[in-house]
PDB file of N, CA, C and O in Angstrom:
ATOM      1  N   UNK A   1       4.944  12.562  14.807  1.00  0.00           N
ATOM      2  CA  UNK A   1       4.476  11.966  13.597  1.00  0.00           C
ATOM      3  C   UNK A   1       3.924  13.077  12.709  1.00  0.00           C
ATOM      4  O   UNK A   1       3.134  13.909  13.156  1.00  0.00           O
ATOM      5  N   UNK A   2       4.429  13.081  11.206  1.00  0.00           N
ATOM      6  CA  UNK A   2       3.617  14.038  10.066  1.00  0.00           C
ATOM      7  C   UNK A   2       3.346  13.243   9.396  1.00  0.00           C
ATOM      8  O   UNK A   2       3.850  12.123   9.487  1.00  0.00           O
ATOM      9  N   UNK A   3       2.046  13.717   8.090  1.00  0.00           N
ATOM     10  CA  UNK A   3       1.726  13.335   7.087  1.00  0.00           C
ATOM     11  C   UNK A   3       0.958  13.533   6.258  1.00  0.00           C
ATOM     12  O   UNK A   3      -0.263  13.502   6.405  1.00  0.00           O
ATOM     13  N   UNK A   4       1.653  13.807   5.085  1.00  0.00           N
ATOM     14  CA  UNK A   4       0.891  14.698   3.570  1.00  0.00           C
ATOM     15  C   UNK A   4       0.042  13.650   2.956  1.00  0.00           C
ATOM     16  O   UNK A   4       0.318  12.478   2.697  1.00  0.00           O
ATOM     17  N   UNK A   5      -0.806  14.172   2.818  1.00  0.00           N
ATOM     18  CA  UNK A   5      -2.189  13.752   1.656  1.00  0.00           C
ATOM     19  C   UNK A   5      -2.345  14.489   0.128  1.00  0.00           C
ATOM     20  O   UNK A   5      -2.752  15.647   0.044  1.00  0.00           O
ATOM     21  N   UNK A   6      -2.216  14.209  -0.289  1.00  0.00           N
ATOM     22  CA  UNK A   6      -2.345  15.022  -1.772  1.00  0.00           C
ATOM     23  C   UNK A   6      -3.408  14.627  -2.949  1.00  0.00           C
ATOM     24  O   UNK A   6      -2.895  13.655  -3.504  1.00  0.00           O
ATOM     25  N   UNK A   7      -4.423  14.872  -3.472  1.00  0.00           N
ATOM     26  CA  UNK A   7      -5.576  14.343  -4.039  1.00  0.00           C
ATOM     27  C   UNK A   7      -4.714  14.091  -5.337  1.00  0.00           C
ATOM     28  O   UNK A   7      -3.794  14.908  -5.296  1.00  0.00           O
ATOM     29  N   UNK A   8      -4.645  13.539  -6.141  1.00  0.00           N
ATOM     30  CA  UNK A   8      -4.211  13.021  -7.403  1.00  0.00           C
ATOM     31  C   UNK A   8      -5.582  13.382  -8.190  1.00  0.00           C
ATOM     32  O   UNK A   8      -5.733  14.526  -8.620  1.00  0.00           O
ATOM     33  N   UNK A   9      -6.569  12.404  -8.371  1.00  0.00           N
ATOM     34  CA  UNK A   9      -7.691  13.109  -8.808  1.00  0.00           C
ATOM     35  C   UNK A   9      -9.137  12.542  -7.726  1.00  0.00           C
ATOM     36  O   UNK A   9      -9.129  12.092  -6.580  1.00  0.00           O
ATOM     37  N   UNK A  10     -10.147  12.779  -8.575  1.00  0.00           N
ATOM     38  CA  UNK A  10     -11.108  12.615  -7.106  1.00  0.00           C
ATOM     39  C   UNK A  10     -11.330  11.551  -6.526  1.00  0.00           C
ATOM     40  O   UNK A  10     -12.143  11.501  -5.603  1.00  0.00           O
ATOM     41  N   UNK A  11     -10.350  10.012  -7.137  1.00  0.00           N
ATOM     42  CA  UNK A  11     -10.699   9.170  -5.877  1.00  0.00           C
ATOM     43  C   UNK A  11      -9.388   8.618  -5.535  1.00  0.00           C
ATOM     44  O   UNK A  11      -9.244   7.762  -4.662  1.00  0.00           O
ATOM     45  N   UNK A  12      -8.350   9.156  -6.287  1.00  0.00           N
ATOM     46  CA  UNK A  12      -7.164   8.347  -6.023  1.00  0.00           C
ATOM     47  C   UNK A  12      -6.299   9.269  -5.230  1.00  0.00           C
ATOM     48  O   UNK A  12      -6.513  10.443  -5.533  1.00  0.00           O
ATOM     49  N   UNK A  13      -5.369   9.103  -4.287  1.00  0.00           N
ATOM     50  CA  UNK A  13      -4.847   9.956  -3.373  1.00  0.00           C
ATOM     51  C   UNK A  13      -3.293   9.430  -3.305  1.00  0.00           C
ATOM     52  O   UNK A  13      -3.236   8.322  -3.837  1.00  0.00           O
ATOM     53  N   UNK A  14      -1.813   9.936  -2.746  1.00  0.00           N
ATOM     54  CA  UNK A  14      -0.889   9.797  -2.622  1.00  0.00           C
ATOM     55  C   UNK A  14      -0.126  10.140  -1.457  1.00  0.00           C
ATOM     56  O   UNK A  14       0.324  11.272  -1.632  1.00  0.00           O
ATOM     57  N   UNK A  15       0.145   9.776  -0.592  1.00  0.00           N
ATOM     58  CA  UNK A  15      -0.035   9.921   0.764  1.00  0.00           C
ATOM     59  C   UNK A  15       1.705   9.500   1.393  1.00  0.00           C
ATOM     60  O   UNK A  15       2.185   8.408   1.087  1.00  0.00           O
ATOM     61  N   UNK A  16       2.340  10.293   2.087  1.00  0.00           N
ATOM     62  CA  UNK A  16       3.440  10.267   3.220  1.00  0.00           C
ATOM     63  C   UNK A  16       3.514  10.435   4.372  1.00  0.00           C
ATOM     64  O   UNK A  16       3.263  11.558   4.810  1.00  0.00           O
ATOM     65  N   UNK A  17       3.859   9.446   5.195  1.00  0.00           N
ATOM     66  CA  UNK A  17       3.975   9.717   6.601  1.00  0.00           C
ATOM     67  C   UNK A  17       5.551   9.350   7.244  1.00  0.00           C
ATOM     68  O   UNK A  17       6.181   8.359   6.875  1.00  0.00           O
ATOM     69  N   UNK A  18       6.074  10.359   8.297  1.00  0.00           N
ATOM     70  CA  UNK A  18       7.053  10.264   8.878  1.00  0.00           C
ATOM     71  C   UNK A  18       6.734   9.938  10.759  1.00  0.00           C
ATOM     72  O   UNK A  18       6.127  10.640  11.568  1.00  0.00           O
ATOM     73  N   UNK A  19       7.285   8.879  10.907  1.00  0.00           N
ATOM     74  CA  UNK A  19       7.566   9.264  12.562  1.00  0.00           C
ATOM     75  C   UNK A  19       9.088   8.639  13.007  1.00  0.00           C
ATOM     76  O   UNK A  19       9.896   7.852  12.515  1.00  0.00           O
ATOM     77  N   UNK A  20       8.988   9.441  14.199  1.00  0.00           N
ATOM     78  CA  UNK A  20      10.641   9.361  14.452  1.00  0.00           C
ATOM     79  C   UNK A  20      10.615   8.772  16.008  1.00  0.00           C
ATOM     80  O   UNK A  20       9.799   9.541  16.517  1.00  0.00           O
ATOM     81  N   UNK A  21      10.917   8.105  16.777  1.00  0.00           N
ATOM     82  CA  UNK A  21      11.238   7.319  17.812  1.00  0.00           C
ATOM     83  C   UNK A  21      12.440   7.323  18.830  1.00  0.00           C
ATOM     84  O   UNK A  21      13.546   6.874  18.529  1.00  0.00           O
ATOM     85  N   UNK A  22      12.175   7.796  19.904  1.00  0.00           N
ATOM     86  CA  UNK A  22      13.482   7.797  20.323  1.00  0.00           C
ATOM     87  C   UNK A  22      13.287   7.105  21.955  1.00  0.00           C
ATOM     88  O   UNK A  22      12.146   7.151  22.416  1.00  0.00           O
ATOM     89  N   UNK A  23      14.298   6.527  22.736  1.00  0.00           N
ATOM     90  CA  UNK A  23      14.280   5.958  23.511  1.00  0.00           C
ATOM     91  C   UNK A  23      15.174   6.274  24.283  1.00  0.00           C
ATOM     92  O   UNK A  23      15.772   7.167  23.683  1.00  0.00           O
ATOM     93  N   UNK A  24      15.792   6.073  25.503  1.00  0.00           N
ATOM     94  CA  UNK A  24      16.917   6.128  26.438  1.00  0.00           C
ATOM     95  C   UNK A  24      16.634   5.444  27.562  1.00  0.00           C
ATOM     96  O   UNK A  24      15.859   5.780  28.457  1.00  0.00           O
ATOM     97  N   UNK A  25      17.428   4.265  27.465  1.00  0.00           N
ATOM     98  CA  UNK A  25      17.286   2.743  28.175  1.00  0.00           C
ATOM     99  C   UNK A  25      18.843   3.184  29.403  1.00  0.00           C
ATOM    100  O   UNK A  25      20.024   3.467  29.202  1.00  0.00           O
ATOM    101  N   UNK A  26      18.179   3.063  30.349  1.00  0.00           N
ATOM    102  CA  UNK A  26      19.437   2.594  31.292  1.00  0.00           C
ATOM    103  C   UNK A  26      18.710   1.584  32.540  1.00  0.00           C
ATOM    104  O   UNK A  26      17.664   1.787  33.156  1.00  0.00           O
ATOM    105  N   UNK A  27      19.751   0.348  32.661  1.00  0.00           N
ATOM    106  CA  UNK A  27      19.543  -0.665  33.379  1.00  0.00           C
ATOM    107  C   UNK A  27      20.456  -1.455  34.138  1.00  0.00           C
ATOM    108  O   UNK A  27      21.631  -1.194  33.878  1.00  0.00           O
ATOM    109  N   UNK A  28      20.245  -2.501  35.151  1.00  0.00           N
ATOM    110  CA  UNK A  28      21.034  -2.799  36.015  1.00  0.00           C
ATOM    111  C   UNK A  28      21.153  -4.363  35.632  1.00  0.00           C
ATOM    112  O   UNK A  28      20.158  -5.079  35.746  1.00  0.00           O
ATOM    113  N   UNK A  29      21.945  -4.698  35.338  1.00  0.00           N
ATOM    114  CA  UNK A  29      21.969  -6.141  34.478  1.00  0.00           C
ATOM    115  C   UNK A  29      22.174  -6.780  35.871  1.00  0.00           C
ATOM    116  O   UNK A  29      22.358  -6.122  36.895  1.00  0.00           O
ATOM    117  N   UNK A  30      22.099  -8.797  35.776  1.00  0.00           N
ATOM    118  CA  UNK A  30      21.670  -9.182  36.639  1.00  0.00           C
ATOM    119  C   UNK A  30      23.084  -9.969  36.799  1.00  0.00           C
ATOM    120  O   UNK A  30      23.467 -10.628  35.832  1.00  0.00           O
ATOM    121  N   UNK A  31      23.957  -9.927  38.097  1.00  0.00           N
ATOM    122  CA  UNK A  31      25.007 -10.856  38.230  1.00  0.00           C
ATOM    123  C   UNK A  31      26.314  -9.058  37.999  1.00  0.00           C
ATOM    124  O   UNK A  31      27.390  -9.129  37.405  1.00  0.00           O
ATOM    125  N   UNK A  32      25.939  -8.148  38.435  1.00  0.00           N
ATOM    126  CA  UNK A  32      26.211  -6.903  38.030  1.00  0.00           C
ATOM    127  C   UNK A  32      26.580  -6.223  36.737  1.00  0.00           C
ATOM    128  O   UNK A  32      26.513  -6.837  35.672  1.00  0.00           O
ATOM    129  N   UNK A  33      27.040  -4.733  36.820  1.00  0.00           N
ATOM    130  CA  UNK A  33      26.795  -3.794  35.566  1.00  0.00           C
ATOM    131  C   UNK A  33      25.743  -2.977  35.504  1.00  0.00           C
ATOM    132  O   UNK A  33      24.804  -2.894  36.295  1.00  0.00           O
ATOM    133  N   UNK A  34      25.966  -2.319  34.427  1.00  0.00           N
ATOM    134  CA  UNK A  34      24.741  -1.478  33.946  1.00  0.00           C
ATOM    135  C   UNK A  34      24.816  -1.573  32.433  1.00  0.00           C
ATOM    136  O   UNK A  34      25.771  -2.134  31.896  1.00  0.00           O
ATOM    137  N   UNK A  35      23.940  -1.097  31.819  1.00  0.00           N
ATOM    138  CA  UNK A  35      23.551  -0.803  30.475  1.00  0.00           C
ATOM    139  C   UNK A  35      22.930   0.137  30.096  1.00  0.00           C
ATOM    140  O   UNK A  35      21.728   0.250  30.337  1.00  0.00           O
ATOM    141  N   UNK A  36      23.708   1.135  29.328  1.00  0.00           N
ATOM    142  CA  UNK A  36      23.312   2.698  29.156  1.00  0.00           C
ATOM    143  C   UNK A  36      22.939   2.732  27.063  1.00  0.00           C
ATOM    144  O   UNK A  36      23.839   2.664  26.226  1.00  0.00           O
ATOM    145  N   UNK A  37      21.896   2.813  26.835  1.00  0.00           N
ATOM    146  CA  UNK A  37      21.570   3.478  25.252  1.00  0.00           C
ATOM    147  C   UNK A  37      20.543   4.112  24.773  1.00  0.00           C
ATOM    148  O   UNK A  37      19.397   4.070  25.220  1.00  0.00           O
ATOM    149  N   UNK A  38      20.941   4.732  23.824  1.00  0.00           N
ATOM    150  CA  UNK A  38      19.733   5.732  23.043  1.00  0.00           C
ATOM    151  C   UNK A  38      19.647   5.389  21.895  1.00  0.00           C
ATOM    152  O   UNK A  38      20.643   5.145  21.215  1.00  0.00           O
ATOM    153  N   UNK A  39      18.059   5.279  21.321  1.00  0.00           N
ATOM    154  CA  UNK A  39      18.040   4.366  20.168  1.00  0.00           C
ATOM    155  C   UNK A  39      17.037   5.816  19.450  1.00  0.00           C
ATOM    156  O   UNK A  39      16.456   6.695  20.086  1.00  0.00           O
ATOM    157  N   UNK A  40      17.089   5.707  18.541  1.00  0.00           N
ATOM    158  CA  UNK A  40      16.733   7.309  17.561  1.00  0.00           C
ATOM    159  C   UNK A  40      16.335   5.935  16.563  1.00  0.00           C
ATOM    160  O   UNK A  40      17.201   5.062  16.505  1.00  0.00           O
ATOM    161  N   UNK A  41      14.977   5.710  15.732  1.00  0.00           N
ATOM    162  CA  UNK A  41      14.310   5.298  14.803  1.00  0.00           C
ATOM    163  C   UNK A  41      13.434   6.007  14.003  1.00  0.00           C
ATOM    164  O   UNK A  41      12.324   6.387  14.376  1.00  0.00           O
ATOM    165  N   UNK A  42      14.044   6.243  12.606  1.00  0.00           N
ATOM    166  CA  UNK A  42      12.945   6.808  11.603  1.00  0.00           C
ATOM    167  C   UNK A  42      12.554   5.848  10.692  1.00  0.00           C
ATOM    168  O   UNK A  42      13.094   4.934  10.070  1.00  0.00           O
ATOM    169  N   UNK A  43      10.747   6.639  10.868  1.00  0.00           N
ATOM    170  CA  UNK A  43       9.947   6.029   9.455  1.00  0.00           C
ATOM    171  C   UNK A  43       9.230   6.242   8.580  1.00  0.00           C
ATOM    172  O   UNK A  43       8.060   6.514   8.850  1.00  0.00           O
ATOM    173  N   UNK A  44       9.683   6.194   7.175  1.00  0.00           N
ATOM    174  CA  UNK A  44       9.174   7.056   6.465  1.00  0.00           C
ATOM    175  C   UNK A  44       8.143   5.448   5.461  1.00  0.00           C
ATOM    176  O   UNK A  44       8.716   4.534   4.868  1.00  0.00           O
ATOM    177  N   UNK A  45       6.422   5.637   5.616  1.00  0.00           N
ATOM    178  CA  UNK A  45       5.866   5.102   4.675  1.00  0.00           C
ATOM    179  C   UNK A  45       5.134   6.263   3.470  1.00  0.00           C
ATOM    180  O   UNK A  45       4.671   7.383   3.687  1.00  0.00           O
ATOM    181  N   UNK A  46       5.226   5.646   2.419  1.00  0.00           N
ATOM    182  CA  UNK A  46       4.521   5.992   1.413  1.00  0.00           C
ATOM    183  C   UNK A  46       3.322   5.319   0.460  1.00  0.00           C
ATOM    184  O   UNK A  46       3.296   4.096   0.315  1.00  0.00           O
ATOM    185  N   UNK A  47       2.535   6.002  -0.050  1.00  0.00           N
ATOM    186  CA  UNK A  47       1.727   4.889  -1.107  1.00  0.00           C
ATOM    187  C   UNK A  47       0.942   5.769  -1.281  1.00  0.00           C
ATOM    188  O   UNK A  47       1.007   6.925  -0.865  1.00  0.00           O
ATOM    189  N   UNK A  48      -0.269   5.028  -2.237  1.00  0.00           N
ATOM    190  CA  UNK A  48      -1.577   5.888  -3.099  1.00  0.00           C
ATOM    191  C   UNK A  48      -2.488   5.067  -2.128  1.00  0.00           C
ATOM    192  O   UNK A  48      -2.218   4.021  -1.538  1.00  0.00           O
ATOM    193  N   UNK A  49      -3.896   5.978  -2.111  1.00  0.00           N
ATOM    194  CA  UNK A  49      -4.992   5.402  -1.539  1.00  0.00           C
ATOM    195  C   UNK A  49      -5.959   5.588  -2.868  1.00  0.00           C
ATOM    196  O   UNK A  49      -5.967   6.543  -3.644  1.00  0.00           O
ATOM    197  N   UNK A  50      -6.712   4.482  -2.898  1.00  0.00           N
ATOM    198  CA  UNK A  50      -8.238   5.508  -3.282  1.00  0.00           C
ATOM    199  C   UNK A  50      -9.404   5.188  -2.424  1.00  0.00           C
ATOM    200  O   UNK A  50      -9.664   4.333  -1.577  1.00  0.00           O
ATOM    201  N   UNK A  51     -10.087   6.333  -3.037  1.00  0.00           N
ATOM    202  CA  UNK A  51     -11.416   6.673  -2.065  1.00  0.00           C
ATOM    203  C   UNK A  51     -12.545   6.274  -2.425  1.00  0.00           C
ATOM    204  O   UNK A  51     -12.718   6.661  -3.581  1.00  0.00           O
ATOM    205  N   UNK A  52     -13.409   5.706  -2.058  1.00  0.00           N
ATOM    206  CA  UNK A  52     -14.691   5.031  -2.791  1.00  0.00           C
ATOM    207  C   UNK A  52     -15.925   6.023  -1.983  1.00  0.00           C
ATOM    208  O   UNK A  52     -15.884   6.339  -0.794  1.00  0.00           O
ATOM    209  N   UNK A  53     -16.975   6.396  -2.938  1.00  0.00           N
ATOM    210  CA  UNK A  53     -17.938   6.961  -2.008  1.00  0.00           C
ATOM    211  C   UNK A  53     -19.219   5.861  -2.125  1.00  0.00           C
ATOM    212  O   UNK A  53     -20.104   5.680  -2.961  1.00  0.00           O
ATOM    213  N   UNK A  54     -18.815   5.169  -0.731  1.00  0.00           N
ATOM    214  CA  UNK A  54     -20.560   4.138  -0.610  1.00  0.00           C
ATOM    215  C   UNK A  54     -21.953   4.469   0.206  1.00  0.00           C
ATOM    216  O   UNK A  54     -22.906   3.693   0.140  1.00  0.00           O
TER     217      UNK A  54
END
């Protein structure tokens, strides 16, 4: 997981985050077989924050 913060001005902020996910499933299904996969998931959120000082 990354993620940039960038001050816009002193209370409002603009903010990105990435994470990436990956998996590798192998299984024995029931009544026989198998089941073999790799699942690779990206996520990219964005938005503004602001900051309040209380």
């Amino acid at each position: 997981m990354m993620g940039v913060n960038y001050d816009i001005c002193h209370f409002i902020s603009g903010f990105v985050e990435y994470k990436l996910t990956y998996a590798d499933v192998e299984a024995d299904l029931t009544g026989g077989g198998t089941i073999n996969t790799e699942t690779v998931n990206h996520q990219i959120i964005f938005g503004l924050a602001a900051h309040f000082d209380l």
